[in-house]
C-alpha positions in Angstrom: -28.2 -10.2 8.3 -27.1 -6.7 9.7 -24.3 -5.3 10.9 -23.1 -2.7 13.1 -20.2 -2.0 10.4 -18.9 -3.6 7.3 -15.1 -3.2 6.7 -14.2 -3.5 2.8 -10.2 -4.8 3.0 -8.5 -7.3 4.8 -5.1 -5.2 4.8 -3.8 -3.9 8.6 -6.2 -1.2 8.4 -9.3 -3.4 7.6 -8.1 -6.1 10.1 -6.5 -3.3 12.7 -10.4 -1.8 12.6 -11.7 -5.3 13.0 -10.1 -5.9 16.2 -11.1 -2.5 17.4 -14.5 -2.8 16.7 -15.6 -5.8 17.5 -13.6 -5.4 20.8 -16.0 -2.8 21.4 -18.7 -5.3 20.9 -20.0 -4.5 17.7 -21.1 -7.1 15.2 -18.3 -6.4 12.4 -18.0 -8.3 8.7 -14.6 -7.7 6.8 -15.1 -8.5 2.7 -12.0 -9.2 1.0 -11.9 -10.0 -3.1 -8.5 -11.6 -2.7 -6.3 -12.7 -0.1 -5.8 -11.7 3.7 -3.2 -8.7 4.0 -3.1 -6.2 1.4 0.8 -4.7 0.2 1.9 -6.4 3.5 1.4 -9.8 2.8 3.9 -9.9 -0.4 6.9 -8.7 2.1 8.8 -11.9 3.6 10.6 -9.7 6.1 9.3 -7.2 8.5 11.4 -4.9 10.8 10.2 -1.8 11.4 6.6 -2.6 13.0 7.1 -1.7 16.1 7.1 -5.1 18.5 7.5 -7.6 15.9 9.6 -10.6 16.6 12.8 -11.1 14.5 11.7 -13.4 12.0 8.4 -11.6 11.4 6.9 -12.2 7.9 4.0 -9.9 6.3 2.0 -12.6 5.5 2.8 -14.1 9.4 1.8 -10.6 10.8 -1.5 -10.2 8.8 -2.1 -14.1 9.9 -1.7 -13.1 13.1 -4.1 -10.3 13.0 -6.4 -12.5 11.6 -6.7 -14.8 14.5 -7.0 -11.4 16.7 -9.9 -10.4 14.5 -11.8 -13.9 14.5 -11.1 -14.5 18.5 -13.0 -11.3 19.3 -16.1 -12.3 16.6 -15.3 -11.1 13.8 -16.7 -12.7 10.3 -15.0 -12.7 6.7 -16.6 -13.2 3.8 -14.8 -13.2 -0.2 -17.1 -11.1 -1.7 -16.6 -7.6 -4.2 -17.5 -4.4 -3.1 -19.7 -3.0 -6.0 -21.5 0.2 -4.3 -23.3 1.3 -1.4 -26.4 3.1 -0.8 -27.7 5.5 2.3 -31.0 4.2 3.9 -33.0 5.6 7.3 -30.9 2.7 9.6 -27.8 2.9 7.7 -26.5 1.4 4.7 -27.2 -1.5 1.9 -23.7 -2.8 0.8 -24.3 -4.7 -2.3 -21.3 -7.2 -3.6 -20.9 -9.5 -6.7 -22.8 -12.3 -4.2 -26.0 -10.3 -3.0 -26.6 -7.2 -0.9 -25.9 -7.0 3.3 -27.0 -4.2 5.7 -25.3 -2.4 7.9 -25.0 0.7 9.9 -21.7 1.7 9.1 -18.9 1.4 6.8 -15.3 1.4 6.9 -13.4 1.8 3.2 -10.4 0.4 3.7 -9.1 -1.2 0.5 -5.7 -0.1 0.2 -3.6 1.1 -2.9 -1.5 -0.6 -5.3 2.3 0.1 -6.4 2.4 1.0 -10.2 4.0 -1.9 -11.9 6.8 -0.9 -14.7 5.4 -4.1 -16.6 8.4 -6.0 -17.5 9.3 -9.2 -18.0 10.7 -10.9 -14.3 8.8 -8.1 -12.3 5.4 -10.1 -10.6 7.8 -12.9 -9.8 10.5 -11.6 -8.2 8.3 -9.0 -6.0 9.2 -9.6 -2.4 12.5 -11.3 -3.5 14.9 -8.1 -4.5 12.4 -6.3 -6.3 10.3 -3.3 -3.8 8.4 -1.0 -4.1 8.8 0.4 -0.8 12.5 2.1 0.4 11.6 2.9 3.8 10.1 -1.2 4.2 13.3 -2.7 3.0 16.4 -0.6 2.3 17.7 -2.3 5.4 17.9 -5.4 3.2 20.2 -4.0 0.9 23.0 -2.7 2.9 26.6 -2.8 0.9 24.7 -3.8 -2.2 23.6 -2.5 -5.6 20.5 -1.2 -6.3 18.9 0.3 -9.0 15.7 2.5 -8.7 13.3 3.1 -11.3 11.6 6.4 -11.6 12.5 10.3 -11.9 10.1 12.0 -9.9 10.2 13.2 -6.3 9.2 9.9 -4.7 12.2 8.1 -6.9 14.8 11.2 -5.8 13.7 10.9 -1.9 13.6 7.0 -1.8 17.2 7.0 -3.7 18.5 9.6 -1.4 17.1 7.7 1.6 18.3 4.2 0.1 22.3 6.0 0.1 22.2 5.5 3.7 22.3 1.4 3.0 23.3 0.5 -0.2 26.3 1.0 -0.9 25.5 1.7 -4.9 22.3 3.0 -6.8 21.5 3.9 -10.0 18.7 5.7 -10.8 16.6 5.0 -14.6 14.5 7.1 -16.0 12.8 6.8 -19.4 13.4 11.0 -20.4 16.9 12.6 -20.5 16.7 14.7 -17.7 14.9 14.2 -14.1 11.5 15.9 -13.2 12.0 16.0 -9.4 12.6 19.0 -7.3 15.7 21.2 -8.4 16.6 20.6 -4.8 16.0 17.2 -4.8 18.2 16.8 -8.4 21.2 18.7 -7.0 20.8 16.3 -4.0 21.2 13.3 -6.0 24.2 14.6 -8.6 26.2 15.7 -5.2 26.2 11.5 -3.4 29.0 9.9 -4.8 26.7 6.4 -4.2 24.3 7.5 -6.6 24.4 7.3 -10.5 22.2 8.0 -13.7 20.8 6.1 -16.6 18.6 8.4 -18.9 16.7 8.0 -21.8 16.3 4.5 -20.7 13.5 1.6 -19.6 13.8 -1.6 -17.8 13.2 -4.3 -20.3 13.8 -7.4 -18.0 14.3 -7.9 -14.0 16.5 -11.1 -13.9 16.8 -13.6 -11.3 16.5 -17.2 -9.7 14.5 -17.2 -6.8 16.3 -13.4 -6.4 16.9 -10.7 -8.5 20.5 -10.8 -10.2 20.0 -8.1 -12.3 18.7 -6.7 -15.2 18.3 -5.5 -19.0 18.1 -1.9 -19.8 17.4 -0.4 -22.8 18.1 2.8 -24.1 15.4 4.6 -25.9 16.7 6.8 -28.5 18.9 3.9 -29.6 17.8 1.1 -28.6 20.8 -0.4 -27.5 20.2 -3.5 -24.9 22.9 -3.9 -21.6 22.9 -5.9 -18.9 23.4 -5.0 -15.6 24.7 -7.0 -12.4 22.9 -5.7 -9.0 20.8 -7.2 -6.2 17.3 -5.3 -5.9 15.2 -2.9 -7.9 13.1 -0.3 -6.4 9.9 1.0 -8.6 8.5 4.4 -7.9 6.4 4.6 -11.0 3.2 5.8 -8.2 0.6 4.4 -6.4 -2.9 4.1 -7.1 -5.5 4.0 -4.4 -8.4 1.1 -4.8 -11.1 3.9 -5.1 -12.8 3.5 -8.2 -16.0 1.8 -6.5 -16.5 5.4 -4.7 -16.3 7.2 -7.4 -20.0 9.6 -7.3 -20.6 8.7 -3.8 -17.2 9.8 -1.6 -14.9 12.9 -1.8 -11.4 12.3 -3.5 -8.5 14.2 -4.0 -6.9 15.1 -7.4 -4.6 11.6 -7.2 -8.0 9.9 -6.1 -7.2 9.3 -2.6 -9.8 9.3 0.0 -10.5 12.8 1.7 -10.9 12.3 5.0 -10.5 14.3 8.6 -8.5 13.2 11.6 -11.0 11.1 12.7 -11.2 9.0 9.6 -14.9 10.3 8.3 -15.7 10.8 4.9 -17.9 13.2 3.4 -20.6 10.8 4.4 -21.6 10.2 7.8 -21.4 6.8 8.7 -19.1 5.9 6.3 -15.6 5.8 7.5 -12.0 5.2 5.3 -8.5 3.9 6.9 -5.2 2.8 5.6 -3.7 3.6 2.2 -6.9 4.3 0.4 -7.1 7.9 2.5 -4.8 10.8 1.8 -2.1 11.1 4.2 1.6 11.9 3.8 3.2 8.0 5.3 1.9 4.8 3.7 3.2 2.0 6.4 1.9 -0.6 8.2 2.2 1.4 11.2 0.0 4.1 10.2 -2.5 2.2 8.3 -3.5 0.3 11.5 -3.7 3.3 13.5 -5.7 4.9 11.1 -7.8 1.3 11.4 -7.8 1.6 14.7 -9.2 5.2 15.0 -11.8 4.5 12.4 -13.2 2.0 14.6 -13.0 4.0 17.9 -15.2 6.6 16.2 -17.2 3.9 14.5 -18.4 3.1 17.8 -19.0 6.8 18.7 -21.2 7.2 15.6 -23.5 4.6 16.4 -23.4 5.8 20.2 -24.6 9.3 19.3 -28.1 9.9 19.7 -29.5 10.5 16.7 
């Protein structure tokens, strides 16, 4: 069977470019490895997409774009993305369950937070432990917060989280800080914020939501316990690009490179969502990006060629 385009991800940019193409009449496939909704779908409260009702859910939003995406004809299949080659009408996509055609392809599989890898963290994600300030600081206002990381992501997202919380403390693993100067003298100026060197999160502690947690110094060793009500990770992100590796441009953090318009270095083949390099990683933006991929999907099979 052939397609006018294949979108790889079911996040909001695969499912956002779903509804977008397939509104424009195209015959549109969306393979997914795992579940429906990318980052999205492990957040049980949503409040800053725009138009979303009070109660809104991640998993109840992506849900909800699914339906959009299956009453304008869209199919889903479970199936890997394992490489792609170029042909005269388009493209052969092959998968870990056989090979479809298609003349057009939209990359959209996301990226994925850095875990620290300690004990408590995969099971309290979504219930006090983020990895997202600008998702769910709101969550945390007049509470304790620790965040984990020293870089410039960890210094902005602490900085950011002063205007909710009413204490952070930041951990980092080496004994001094390795974000901007700026950025350092930023944080040692808010009276909200507080550091813990030369230390690692051993354990994130919690029943059903994080309590706290156990910290250990690393020179010595020591073990302490600390009371608090969230932890925010800023270890990085890593985008889900290592199937384009030889066949689609990346930056140096191996990001997508694409223009405004959402092409790749290969025509025809299109990328959305967290995958691409851009400067805001929200559900806002990666279903724009979704939807503009698909606008100009629809162009590119237009175009005479």
């Amino acid at each position: 069977m052939r397609y006018d385009t294949i979108i790889v991800g079911a996040g909001p940019a695969g499912l956002a470019a779903g509804i977008y193409a397939a509104r424009g009449t195209l015959k549109v496939l969306i393979m997914e490895k795992a579940g429906i909704g990318g980052q999205i779908a492990t957040s049980w409260e949503i409040e800053n997409y725009p138009g979303s009702p009070p109660d809104s859910t991640g998993p109840g939003l992506t849900e909800r774009m699914r339906q959009q995406c299956e009453e304008f004809g869209v199919e889903f299949a479970t199936k890997t993305y394992l490489r792609s080659h170029q042909t005269e009408a388009g493209f052969i996509v092959e998968t870990d369950s056989g090979s479809i055609e298609s003349q057009t392809i939209i990359m959209a599989t996301g990226a994925e937070p850095k875990p620290i890898g300690c004990k408590g963290e995969r099971e309290l994600r979504g219930m006090g432990v983020s990895y997202c300030a600008t998702c769910d600081a709101n969550f945390f206002k007049g509470l304790k917060v620790a965040v984990i990381g020293g870089g410039d992501t960890a210094l902005e997202e602490a900085l950011y989280l002063t205007k909710f919380a009413a204490e952070i403390i930041i951990i980092h693993r080496r004994d001094e800080l390795r974000g901007a100067k700026i950025l350092q003298q930023r944080i040692r100026e808010n009276e909200k914020i507080s550091l813990l060197l030369d230390s690692v999160v051993e354990e994130i502690k919690g029943n059903g939501q994080v309590e706290g947690i156990v910290v250990k110094n690393v020179k010595t060793n020591e073990l302490t316990d600390v009371s608090l009500d969230g932890v925010f990770v800023f270890a990085g992100q890593k985008p889900n690009s290592e199937a384009f590796v030889g066949l689609l441009e990346r930056d140096a953090r191996d990001y997508l490179i694409t223009d405004d318009e959402m092409r790749t270095n290969i025509p025809g083949i299109f990328a959305a969502g967290d995958v691409r390099r851009k400067s805001l990683r929200q559900v806002v933006t990666a279903t724009a990006d979704g939807a503009i991929a698909a606008v100009n999907v629809i162009k590119y099979i237009e175009e005479p060629k």
